[in-house]
C-alpha positions as CSV (number, residue, x, y, z in Angstrom):
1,X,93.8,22.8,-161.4
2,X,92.3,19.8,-162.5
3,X,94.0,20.9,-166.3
4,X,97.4,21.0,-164.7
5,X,97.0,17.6,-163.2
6,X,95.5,16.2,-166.9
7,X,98.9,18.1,-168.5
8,X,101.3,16.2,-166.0
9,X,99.3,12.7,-166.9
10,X,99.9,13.4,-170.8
11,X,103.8,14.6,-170.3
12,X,104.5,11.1,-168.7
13,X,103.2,9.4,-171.6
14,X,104.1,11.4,-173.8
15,X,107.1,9.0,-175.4
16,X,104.4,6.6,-175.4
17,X,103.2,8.9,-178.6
18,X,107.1,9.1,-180.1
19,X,107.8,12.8,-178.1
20,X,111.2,13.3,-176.8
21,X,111.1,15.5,-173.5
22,X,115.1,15.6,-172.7
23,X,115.5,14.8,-168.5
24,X,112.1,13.1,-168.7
25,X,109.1,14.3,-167.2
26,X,109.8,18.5,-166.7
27,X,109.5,20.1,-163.2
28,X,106.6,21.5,-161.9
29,X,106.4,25.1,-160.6
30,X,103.3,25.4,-158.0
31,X,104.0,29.3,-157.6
32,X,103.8,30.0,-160.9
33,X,100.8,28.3,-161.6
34,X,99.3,30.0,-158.6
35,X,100.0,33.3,-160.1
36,X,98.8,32.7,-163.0
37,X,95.9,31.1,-161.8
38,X,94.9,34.1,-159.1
39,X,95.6,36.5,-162.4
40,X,93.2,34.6,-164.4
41,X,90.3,34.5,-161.7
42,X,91.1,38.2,-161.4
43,X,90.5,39.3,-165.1
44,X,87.2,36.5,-164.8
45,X,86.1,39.1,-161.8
46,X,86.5,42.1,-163.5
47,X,85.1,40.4,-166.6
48,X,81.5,39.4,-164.9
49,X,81.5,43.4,-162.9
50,X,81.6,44.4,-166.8
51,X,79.2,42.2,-168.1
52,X,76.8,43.5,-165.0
53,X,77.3,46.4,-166.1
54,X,76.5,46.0,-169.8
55,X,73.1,44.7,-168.6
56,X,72.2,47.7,-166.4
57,X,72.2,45.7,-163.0
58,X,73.0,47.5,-160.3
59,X,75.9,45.9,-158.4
60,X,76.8,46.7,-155.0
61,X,79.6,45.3,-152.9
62,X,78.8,44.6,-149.4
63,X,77.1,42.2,-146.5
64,X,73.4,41.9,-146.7
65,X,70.9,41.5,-143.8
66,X,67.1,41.1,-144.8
67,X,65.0,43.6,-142.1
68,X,62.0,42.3,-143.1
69,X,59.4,42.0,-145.8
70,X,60.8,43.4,-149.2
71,X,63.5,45.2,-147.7
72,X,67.0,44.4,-147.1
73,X,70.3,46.1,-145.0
74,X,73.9,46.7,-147.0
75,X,76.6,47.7,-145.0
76,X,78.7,48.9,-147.6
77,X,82.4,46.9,-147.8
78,X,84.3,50.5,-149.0
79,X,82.8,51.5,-145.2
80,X,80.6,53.7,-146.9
81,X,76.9,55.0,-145.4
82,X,74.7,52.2,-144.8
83,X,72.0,51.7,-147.3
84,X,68.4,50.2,-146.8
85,X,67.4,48.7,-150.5
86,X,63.4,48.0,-151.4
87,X,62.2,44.9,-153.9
88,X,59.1,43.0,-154.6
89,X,61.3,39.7,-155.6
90,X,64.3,39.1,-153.1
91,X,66.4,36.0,-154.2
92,X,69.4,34.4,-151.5
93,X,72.2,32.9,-153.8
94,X,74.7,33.3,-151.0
95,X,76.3,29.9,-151.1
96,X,78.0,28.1,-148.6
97,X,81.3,27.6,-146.9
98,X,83.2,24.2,-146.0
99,X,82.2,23.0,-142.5
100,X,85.3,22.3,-140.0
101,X,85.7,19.4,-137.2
102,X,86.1,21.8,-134.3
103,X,85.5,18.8,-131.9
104,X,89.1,18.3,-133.3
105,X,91.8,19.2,-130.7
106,X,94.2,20.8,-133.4
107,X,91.4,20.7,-136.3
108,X,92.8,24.6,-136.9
109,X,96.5,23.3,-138.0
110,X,94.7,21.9,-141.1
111,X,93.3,24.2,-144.2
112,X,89.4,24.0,-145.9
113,X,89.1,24.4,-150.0
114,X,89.0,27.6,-149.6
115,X,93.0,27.6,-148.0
116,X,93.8,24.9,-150.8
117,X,94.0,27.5,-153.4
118,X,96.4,29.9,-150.9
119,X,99.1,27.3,-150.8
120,X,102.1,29.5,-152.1
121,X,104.0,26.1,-152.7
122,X,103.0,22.4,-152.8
123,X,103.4,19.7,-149.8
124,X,105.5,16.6,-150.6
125,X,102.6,14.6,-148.6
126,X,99.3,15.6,-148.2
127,X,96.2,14.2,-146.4
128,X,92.8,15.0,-147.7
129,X,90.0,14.0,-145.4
130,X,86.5,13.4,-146.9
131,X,85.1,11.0,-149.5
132,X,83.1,13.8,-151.7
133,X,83.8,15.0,-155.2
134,X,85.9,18.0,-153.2
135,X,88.0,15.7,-151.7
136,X,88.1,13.1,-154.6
137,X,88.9,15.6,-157.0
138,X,92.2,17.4,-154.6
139,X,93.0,13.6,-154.0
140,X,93.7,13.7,-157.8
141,X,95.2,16.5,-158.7
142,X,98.1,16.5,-155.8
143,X,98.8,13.1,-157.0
144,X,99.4,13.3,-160.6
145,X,101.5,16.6,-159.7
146,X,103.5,14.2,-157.5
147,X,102.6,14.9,-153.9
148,X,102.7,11.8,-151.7
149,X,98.7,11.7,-151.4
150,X,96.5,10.4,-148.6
151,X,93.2,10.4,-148.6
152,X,90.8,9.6,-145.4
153,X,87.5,8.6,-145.8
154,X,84.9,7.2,-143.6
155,X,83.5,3.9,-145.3
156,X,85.0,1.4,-148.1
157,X,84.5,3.6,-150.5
158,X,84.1,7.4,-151.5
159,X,81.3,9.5,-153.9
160,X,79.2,7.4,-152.3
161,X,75.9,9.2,-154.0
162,X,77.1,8.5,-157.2
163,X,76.6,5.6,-159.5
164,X,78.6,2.5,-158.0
165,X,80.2,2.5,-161.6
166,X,82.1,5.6,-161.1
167,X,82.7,4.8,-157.4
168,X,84.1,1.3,-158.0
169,X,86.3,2.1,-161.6
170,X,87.9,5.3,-159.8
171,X,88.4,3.2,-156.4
172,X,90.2,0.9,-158.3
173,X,92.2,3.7,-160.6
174,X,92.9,5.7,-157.6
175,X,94.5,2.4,-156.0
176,X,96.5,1.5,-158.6
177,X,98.2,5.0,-159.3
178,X,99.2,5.2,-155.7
179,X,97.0,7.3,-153.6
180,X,96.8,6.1,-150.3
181,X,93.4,5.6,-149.3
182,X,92.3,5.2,-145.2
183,X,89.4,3.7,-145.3
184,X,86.7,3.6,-142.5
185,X,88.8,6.8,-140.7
186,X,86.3,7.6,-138.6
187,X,88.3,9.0,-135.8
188,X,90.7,11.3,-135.5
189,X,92.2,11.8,-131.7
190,X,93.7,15.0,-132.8
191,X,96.7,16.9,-134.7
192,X,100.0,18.6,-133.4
193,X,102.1,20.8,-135.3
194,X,105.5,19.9,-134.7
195,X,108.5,22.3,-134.5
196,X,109.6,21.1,-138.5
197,X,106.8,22.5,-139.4
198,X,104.8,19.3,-140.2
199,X,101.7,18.1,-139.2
200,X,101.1,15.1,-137.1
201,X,98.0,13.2,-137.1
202,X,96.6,10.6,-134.8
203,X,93.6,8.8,-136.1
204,X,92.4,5.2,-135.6
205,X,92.8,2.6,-137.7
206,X,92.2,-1.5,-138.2
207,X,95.0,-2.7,-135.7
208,X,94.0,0.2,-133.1
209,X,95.6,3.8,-133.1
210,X,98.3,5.3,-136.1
211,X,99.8,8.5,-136.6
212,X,100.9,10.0,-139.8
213,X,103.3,13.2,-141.0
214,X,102.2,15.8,-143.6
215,X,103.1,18.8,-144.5
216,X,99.3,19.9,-145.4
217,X,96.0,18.6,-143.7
218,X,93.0,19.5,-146.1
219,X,89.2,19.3,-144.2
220,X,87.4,18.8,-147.2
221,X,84.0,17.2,-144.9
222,X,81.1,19.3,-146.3
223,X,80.2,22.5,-146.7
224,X,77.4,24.7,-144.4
225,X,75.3,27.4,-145.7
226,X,76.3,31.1,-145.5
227,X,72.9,32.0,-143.7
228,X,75.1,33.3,-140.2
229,X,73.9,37.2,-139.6
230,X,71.7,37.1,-143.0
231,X,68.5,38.0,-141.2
232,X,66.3,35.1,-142.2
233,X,64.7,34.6,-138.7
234,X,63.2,38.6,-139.4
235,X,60.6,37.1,-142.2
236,X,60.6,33.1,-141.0
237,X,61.7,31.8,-143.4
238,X,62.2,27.8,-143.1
239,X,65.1,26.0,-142.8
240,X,66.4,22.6,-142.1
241,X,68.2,21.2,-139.4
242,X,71.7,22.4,-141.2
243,X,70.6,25.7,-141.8
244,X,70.3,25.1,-145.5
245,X,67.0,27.2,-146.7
246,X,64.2,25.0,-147.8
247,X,62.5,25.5,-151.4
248,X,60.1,23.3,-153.6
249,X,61.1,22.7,-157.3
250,X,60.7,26.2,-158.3
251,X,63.1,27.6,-155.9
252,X,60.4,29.3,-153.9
253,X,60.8,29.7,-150.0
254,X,57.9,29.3,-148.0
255,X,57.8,33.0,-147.6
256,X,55.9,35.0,-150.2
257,X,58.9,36.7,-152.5
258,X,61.5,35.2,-151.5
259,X,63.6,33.2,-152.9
260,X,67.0,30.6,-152.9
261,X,69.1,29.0,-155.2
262,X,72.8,27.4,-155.2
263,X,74.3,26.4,-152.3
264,X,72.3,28.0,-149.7
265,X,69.5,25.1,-150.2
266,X,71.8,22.1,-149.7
267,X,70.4,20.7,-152.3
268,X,73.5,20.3,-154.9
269,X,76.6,21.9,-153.1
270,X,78.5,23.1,-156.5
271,X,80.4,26.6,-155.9
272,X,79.2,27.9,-159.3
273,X,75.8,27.8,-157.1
274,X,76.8,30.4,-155.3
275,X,76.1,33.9,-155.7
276,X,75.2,37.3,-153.6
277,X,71.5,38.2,-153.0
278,X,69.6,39.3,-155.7
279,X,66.6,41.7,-155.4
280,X,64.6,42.9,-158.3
C-alpha cells in the first residue's frame, strides 16, 4: 500500500521530469489493486508453508491452548481429532490484534487495520483515529490516493515516541499536503450510520461539540495481545496490566521453558512480530 501511494506521488510530478501522461494524473482502481494485493499475500502464504516444509518443521494449522508444563492443546482448524503435542522449549509468537473503543456508542460502524485491507473500494473521506505509525502511515496512503483524509489524534502532535524530528517535519508535511488533522480529539460522544450509508461522528472539539461525515471510520488506537483462551494462567506465567506477557532481554518468561517474542510482549507492536506458537 504504501508503494501505491509513493507511485501516485511520482505520477503527479511526473511532468516535472519532461513525461507526458495525456488527461493528467491516470485514475486509480482500488479493486484491482486489492486483488492483486490479496493474490500476492496468497502466493507469500503458500511460499513460507513451502519453505516450512523444506526445513522439516512440522506445521500444523489450528488454536493452541498450553495445559501445562511442556505440553500444549491443538484443536485442529480442518475439525480434525484433537491433538495433545509434548516439548522441552515452548515459544508464544502469537501477536496481537487492534484494541477497539467499545465505551463508544456506535464504535462497531467503524473498521480496525485488520478491516482496512477488506475495503472492496476506497472512501472519498476517511477518518483515521490514532496518532501511531498505524494510523500515521493509513493517514498517508489514503491521501496521496486522493481520499479526503482526516486524521484524529489526542495531543498536538502524533508518533509521539519517536524523535521530535520525524514528528515535527512530517506534522508539518502532512499539513501542508492537506490531511486534516484533529488535534487534542479526545472525545468522541459517539457514531450513527445514516441511511446514505455514511458515517456520522460526534466528537468534541476547541469551540465545544462537531460532527463530521465519512464514508469509512478506521480505529487505529493500539493493538492488545492475542493471549484470550491461550492457557497462560495453567503454568503462571506473568503478565502486565494489558495482558502483554513479560520477558527480560532474552525473551525468557518467568516460567522455566517458555518463551515470547513479537507482539505478544508489547514491547515493539510490528505485525512481522507476530507468529503461531512454536514448540521444539
Amino acid at each position: 500500500m504504501w508503494n501505491t501511494a509513493d507511485m501516485a506521488e511520482h505520477l503527479r510530478d511526473a511532468h516535472e521530469y519532461g513525461f507526458h501522461i495525456p488527461g493528467g494524473v491516470p485514475s486509480f482502481d482500488w479493486t484491482t489493486l486489492k486483488k492483486k494485493r490479496d493474490a500476492y499475500i496468497k502466493r507469500l502464504n503458500g511460499i513460507y508453508e513451502r519453505n516450512l516444509e523444506k526445513d522439516h518443521c512440522d506445521y500444523l494449522s489450528g488454536t493452541a491452548k498450553i495445559l501445562q508444563q511442556g505440553k500444549v492443546e491443538v484443536k485442529f482448524t480442518d475439525g480434525s481429532e484433537t491433538q495433545v503435542l509434548s516439548a522441552k522449549h515452548i515459544c508464544i509468537a502469537v501477536g496481537g490484534h487492534p484494541a477497539l473503543p467499545t465505551n463508544i456508542p456506535g464504535y462497531e460502524y467503524g473498521i480496525d487495520s485488520d478491516g482496512f485491507f477488506q475495503l472492496e473500494k476506497q472512501p472519498k473521506r476517511v477518518a483515521i483515529v490514532g496518532a501511531g505509525y498505524i494510523a500515521v502511515e493509513f493517514a498517508g496512503i489514503f491521501n496521496a490516493l486522493g481520499s479526503e483524509t482526516h486524521l484524529f489524534i489526542r495531543e498536538d502532535s502524533f508518533l509521539r515516541t519517536f524523535d521530535p524530528m520525524i514528528q515535527e517535519v512530517l506534522f508539518k508535511e502532512y499539513d501542508e499536503n492537506g490531511i486534516k488533522i484533529h488535534r487534542r480529539s479526545k472525545d468522541f460522544k459517539k457514531v450513527e450510520k445514516l441511511e446514505s450509508g455514511e458515517l456520522r461522528i460526534h466528537h468534541d472539539t476547541k469551540e465545544g461539540q462537531g460532527t463530521l461525515e465519512v464514508d469509512c471510520l478506521i480505529w487505529a488506537i493500539g493493538r492488545q495481545p492475542e493471549v484470550e483462551g491461550l492457557g497462560l494462567e495453567n503454568i503462571q506465567v506473568k503478565q502486565d496490566q494489558e495482558g502483554n506477557v513479560v520477558v527480560d532481554d532474552y525473551q525468557n518468561t518467568d516460567t522455566e521453558g517458555f518463551y515470547a517474542i513479537g507482539d505478544v510482549t508489547g514491547k515493539w507492536e510490528l505485525t512481522p512480530g507476530s507468529l503461531p506458537l512454536i514448540l521444539y
